[in-house]
N, C-alpha and C positions, 0 to 999 in steps of 0.2 A: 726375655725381650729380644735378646738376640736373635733368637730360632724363630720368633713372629718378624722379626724385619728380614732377615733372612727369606722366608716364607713369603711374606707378600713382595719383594723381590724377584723371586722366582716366578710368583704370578704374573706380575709385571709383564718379566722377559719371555711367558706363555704368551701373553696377550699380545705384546708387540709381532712376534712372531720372525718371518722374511719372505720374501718371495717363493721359497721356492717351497717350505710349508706348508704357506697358505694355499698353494693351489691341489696340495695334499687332500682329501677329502677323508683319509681315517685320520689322523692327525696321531699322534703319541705325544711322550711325555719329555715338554720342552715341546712341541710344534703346535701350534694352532690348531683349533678347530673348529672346522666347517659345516654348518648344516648338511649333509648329504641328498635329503630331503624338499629341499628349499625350493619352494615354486621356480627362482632365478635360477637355480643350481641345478636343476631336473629338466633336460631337455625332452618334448616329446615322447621320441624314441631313445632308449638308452640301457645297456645292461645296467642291473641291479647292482649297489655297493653297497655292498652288505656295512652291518651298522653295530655297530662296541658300543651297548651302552655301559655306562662307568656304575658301579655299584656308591650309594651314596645314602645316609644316616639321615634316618629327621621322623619327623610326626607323621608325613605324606606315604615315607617307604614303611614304615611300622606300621601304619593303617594297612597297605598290601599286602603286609604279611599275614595282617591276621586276616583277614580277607578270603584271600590265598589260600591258608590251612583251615579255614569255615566252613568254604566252599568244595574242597577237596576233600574235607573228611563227609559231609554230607553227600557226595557222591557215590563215594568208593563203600562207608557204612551203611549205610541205606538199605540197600537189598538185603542187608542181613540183620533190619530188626525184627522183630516178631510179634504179633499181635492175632490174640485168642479171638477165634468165629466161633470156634462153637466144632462140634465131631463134623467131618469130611467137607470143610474148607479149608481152604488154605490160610498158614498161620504166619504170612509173609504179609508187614503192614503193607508195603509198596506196589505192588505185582500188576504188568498187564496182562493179563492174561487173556491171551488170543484165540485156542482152544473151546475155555465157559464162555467167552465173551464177555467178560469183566474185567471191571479197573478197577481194584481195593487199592485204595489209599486210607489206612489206620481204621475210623471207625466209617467211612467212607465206602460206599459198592456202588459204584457206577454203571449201569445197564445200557448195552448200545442206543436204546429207545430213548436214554435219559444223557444222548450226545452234551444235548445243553449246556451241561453244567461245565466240561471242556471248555464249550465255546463259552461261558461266561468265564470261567478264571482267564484266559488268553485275552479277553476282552480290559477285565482287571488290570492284569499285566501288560497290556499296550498303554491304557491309561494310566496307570502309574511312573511308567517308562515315560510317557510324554511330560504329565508333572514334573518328576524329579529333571528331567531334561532343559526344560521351561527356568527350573527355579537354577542348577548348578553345574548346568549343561551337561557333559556326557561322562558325567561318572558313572554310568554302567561300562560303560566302554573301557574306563577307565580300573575298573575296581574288580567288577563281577562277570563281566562278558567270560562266558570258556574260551576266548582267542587269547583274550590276557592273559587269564590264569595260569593257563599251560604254556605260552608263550615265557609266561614269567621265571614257571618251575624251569623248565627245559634251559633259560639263558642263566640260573643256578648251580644246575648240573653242570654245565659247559666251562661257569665260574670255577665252579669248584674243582675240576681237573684243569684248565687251562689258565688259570688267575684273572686277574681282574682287565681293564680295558687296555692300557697299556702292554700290559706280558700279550692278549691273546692275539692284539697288532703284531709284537713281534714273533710272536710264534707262528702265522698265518704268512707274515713272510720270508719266514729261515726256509732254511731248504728241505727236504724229506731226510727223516732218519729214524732212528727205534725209539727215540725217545718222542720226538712227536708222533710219530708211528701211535705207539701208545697211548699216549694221553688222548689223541681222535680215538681209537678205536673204543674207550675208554667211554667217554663220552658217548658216542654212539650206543654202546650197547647199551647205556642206560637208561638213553633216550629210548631205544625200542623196549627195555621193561616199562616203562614208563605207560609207552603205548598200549602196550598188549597188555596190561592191570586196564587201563581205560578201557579200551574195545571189551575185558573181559568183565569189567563191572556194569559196564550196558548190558548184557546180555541175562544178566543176572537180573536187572529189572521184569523179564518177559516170562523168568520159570520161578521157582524154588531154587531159592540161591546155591544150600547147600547142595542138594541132590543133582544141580547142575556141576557142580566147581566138581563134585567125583567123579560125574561123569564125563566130562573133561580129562579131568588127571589120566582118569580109564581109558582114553579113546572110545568111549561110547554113546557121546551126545550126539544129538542129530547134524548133518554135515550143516544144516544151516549158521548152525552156531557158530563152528571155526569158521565158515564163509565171512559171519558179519563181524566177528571178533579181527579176522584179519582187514578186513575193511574200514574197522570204525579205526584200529592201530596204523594203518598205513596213512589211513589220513589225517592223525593224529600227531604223527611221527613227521608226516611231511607240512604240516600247517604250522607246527608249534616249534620245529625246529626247525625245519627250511623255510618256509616262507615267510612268518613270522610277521611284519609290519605290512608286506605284502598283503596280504589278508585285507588287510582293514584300508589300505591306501585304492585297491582298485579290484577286490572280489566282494567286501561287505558294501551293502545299499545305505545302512544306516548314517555314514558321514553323508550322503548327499541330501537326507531326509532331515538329518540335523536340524539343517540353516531354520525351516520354517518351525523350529520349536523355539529358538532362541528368541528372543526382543534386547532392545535397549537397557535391560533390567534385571537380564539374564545374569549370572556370577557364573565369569569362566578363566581361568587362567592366562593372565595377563602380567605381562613386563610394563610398567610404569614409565612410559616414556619422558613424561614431564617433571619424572627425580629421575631417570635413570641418563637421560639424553645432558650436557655433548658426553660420551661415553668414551673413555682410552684407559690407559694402564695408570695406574699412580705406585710412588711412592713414599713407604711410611716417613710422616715427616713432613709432608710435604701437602701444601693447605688446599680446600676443598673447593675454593670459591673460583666459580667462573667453569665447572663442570656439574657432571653429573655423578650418581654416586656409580652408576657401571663403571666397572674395570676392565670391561670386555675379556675378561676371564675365560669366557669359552665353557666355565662348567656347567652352563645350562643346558647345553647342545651335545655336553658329554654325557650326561647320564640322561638324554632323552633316548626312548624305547625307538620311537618313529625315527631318531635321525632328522628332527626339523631344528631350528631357532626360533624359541617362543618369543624374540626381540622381533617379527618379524610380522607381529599384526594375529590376526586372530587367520586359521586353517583347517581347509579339511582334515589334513592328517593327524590335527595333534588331539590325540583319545583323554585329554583331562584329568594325566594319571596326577601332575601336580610335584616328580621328580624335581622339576625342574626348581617349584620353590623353596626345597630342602636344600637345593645344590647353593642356590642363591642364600638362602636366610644364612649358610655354614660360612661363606664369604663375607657377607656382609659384618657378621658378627668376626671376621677375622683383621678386617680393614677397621673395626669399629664402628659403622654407618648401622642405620635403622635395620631391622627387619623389613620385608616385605614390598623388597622392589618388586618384587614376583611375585603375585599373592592373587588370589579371589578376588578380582572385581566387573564393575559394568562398566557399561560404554558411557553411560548417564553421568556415573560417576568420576569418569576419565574428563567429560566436561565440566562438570560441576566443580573439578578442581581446578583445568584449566580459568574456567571464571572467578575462584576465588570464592565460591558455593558451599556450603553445607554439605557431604557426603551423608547419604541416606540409603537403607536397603526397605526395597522395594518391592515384597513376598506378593503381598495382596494386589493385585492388578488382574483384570479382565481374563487376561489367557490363561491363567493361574486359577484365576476364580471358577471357568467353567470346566476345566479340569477336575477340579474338586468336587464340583457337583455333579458332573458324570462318572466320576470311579462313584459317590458316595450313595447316589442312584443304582448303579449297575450291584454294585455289595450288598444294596435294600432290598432289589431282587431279587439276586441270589439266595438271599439269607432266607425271603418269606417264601420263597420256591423250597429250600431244602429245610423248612420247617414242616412246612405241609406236603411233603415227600409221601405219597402213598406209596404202602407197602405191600397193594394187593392192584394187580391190573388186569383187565377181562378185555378179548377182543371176540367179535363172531362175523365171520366168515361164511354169506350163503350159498350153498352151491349154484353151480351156474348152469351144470347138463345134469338132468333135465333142473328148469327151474321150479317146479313144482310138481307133484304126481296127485293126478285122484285116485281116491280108495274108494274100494267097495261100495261104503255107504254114504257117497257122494262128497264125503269128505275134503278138504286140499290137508297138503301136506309139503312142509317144505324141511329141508336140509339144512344144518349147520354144523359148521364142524368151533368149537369154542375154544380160544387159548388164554388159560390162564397163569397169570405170573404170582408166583410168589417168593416176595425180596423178604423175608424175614430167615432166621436163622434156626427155623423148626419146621416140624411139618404139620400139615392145616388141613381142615376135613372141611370143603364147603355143599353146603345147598343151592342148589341153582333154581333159578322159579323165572317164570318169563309174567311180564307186566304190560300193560297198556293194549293190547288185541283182547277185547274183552271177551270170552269161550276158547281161547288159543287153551289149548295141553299141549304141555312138554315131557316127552318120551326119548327112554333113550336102551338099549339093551342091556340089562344087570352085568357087572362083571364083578371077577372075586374079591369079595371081602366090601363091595360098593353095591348100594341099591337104588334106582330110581334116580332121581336126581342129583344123591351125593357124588362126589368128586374129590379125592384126597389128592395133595398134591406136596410132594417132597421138600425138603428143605432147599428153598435159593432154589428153585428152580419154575420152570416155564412145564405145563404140560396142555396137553392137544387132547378133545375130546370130542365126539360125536355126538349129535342131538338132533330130535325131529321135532316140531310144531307143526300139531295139525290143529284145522279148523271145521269145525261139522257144516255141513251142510248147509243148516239153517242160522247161519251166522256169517255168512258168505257174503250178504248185504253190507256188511261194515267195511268191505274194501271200495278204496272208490278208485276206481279206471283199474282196477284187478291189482291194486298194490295197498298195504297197510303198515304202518309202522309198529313194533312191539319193541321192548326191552328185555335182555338178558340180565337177572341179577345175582350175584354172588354172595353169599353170607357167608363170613366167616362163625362154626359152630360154637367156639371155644366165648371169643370176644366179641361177636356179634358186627365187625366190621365189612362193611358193604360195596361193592361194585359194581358199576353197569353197564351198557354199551348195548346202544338204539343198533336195532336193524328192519332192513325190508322184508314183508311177508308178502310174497308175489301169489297168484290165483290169474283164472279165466275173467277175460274181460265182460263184464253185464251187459 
């Protein structure tokens, strides 16, 4: 009992502060602390003050971590799982591959023709981002964004050689020697392994991970790769360690896009003004009534990332990580007062208590609801699109010089050159036969191992083939203004699966 009055004692005399403290903007231990951040505190124009945030225990920081390590291991493992196509594909689930012109993602093969399906997941992904937004405001920002993550790792690293917020105040202020010497240089270098495993696990996305990482080690990858490996690390290095809040205070769009996802009904991280207000220091002992339960402690403002005061109304900069309610519920529970001056709520709910109201959560409401029905549309899409995924595509191409030639026996005859796709993981023998120009023949010159209108076509691949439609003579009456429509069709021999694709049969005008 002693070391708790003692203890809130000290908060106390944190809280009270002095003059010359307060106007401190890193604050340490025993001095106030000041938002850095604070709309009032931030003029204009003004160098950057850089920002300590205090490392701090609860539900909020444990949810980050695992987060954190989810997020990081799904990046960096990725490129090195493996998943069987079949002989001469590649056995990387992930891979863009720029080269074939494919994106495998697991049992997934994406053909540039078949962009869509990109823009639909991204389409997903904006909608759901907007939901979750709508409903608990910017917990991407907060949890999963990579400015966090890394942001987060990197002020870990620097934790862990330089100590926690107080030591790295003081060590930012002592003066140069081998021992701080050390510990920066320390940090630093870790920060750029850090980087360069980033930059080098992007890149791993684009090839075969393994046979990249050796050729790497080798010096014998293409220069592109150190080009963007050093690029994707410099700015990894310089975002996640130097710039850090920056980032998100005045190069990301997403805070200012925020405001129109939120409502009245939105749950975002909020100081309880009407428990926490009139707010000052107390001591143990000493009765409640005629305050609020804030002690102006200051530790909300300490272990905020941004460097804001969440007492301070709702803001752009503050990313919703929710430190701040761990900082508070650790206090609260030290004075003995309630959890959750600092907690999840609405602005609805911030009145309804000043009225004396029922507090109630709000999920189902209008901007929420069309949310829902547009991710749950756009997914309905997607799905009956990638069920009925054909696995055979035919295109035909008529020549343009000349458009037509007559033969001998008064014949026309026109030019096509056919491409066809084949997305399966074998190789396929098709029959080609042309439909709808009724006396149309299609010819084409034998090559080896192919006759007449057969066409084999390799596994996962696209090929190009040459073909001629001619028309006799006395069948020349079926064009009308010297043009006719016919079909190109494709039959697969094995399975009998079919493709077609209309084209023009040009002739002399009657």
């Amino acid at each position: 009992m002693a070391d708790s009055a003692t203890s809130l004692e000290r908060l106390a005399a944190e809280a009270a502060g002095n003059v010359r403290a307060a106007a401190d903007p890193h604050g340490a231990d025993g001095e106030r602390v000041t938002a850095v951040n604070s709309e009032k505190n931030r003029p204009l124009y003004a160098s950057r003050v850089k920002v300590y945030p205090k490392l701090v225990g609860g539900t909020f920081r444990r949810l980050k971590w695992i987060v954190m390590a989810l997020t990081l291991t799904i990046y960096y493992v990725t490129p090195w799982l493996r998943w069987d196509r079949g002989p001469s594909l590649p056995d990387q689930a992930v891979l863009l591959d720029f080269p074939a012109r494919r994106f495998y993602f697991f049992f997934l093969e994406i053909w540039p023709q078949e962009f869509y399906y990109i823009t639909g997941l991204l389409i997903l992904a904006a909608l759901g981002l907007f939901l979750v937004t709508s409903v608990a405001g910017r917990v991407w920002c907060g949890y999963a964004c990579p400015q966090t993550v890394w942001t987060d790792l990197f002020i870990h690293v620097e934790r862990f050689f330089e100590g926690d917020r107080s030591a790295r105040i003081r060590l930012d202020r002592s003066p140069w020697g081998i021992a701080k010497l050390a510990r920066k240089a320390a940090k630093h270098a870790v920060w750029i392994l850090i980087a360069l495993a980033t930059g080098g696990a992007w890149v791993f996305y684009f090839a075969d991970a393994p046979t990249l990482a050796a050729d790497l080690v080798n010096f014998d990858a293409p220069a592109i790769a150190y080009i963007s490996i050093a690029a994707f690390a410099s700015t990894t290095y310089l975002l996640g360690g130097i710039a850090r809040e920056q980032v998100c205070i005045y190069m990301c769009p997403w805070p200012r896009i925020q405001g129109a996802m939120f409502d009245e009904e939105s749950l975002l991280v909020s100081y309880k003004d009407d428990r926490g207000e009139k707010r000052g220091p107390h001591k143990k002992g000493t009765s409640w009534e005629g305050r609020g339960d804030c002690i102006d402690c200051g530790q909300c403002v300490a272990v905020c990332p941004m460097g804001i005061d969440i007492r301070d109304g709702m803001q752009l900069e503050c990313i919703q990580c929710a430190l701040c309610i761990d900082a508070c519920d650790a206090i609260m529970d030290r004075v003995e007062r309630p959890r959750g001056l600092i907690a999840y709520d609405t602005l609805n709910n911030q009145q309804r208590r000043k009225a004396g109201e029922p507090q109630r959560l709000n999920i189902l409401r209008p901007r929420t609801v069309v949310y829902m029905a547009a991710l749950a549309l756009v997914a309905l899409i997607m799905l009956v699109a990638l069920v009925n995924r054909s696995t055979l595509e035919i295109s035909a191409l008529p020549d343009r010089n000349p458009l037509f030639v007559t033969l001998a026996d008064g014949s026309i005859r026109n030019g096509y050159e056919l491409k066809i796709v084949n997305k399966e993981h074998r190789e396929r023998i098709f029959r080609i036969d042309v439909e709808g120009l009724a006396g149309a023949v299609l010819t084409r010159p034998a090559l080896a191992g192919e006759e007449g209108s057969t066409v084999i076509v390799g596994i996962d691949t696209l090929r190009t083939v040459k073909f001629f439609v001619s028309l006799p003579a006395d069948k020349l009456d079926r064009l009308r203004g010297g043009e006719g429509m016919l079909t190109f069709v494709a039959t697969d021999l094995e399975d009998g699966t079919r493709a077609g694709r209309t084209a023009s049969f040009r002739g002399p005008m009657q």
